[in-house]
C-alpha positions in Angstrom: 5.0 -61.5 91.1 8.2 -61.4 89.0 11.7 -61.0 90.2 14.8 -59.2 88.5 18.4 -58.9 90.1 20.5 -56.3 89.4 23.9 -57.2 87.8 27.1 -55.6 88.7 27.0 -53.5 85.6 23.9 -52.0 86.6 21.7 -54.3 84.3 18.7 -56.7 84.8 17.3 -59.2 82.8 12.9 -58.1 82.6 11.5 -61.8 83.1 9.9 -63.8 79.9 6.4 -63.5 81.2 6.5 -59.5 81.7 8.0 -59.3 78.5 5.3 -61.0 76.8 2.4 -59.6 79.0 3.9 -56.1 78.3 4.7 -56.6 74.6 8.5 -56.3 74.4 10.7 -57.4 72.1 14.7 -57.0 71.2 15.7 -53.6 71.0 12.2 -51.7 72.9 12.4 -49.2 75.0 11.4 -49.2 78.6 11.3 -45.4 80.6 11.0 -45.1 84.6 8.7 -42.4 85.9 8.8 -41.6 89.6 6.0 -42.3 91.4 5.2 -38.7 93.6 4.0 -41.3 96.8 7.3 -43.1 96.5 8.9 -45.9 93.5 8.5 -45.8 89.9 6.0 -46.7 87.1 7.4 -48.8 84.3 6.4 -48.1 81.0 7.6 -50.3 78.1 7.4 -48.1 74.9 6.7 -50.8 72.3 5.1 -47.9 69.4 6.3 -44.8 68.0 4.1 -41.6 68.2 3.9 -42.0 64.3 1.4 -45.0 65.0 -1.2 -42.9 66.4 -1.5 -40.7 63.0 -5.8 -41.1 62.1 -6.5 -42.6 65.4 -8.4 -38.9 66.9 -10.5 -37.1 64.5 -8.9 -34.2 62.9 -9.8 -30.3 65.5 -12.0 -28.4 62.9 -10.8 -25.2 64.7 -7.4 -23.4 65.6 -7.0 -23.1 69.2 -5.2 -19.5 70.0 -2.5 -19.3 72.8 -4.6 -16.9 74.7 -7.4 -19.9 74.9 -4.1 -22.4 75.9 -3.5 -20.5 78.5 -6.8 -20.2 79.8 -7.5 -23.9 80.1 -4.4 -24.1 81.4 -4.9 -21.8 84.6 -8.2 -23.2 84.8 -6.8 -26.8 85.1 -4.5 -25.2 87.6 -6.9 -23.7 89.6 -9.1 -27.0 90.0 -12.0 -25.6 87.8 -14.1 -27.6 85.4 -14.2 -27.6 82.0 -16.5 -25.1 80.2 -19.4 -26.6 78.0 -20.7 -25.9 75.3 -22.3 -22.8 76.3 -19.4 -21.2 78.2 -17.4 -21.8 74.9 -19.9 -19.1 73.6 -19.2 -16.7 76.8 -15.8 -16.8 76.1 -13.1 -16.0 78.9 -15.9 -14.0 80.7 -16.9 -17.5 82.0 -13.4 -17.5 83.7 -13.6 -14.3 85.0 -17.5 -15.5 86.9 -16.2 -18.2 88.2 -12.8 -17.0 89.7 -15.2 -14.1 91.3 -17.8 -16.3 93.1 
């Protein structure tokens, strides 16, 4: 377990050994989430978003906003995703499953 104080100014000092287990060097960022049970999640941003680019295949179709929003309430409402042959049904697949 590491150990930081907190300084008058509000600042700490993350420990050598979390630093270099966590990849951080001079001038990273490091964000706070809240954790919804209670505390926070530390997550040391060490990349930019740019260093993802060719890491996922490239979607060889345009998703519309009405297909957005139907994963979306689906994801809401706790329902799975549709496979391959409810991609065929369409939003018709929604509308069985909501009715059973």
């Amino acid at each position: 377990m590491a150990l930081a104080k907190v300084t008058s100014k509000g600042q700490i000092t993350i420990p050598a050994e979390v630093r270099a287990e966590l990849g951080l060097k001079a001038g990273d960022s490091v964000m706070f989430y809240r954790n919804p049970v209670g505390g926070y999640w530390v997550l040391a941003r060490t990349k930019s978003i740019r260093d993802l680019k060719g890491q996922f295949p490239k979607v060889n179709r345009v998703v519309s906003l009405e297909e957005m929003d139907e994963a979306i309430a689906r994801g809401a409402a706790g329902l799975p995703e549709p496979d391959e042959r409810d991609a065929a049904v369409g939003a018709g697949k929604m509308a069985e499953v909501d009715a059973a």
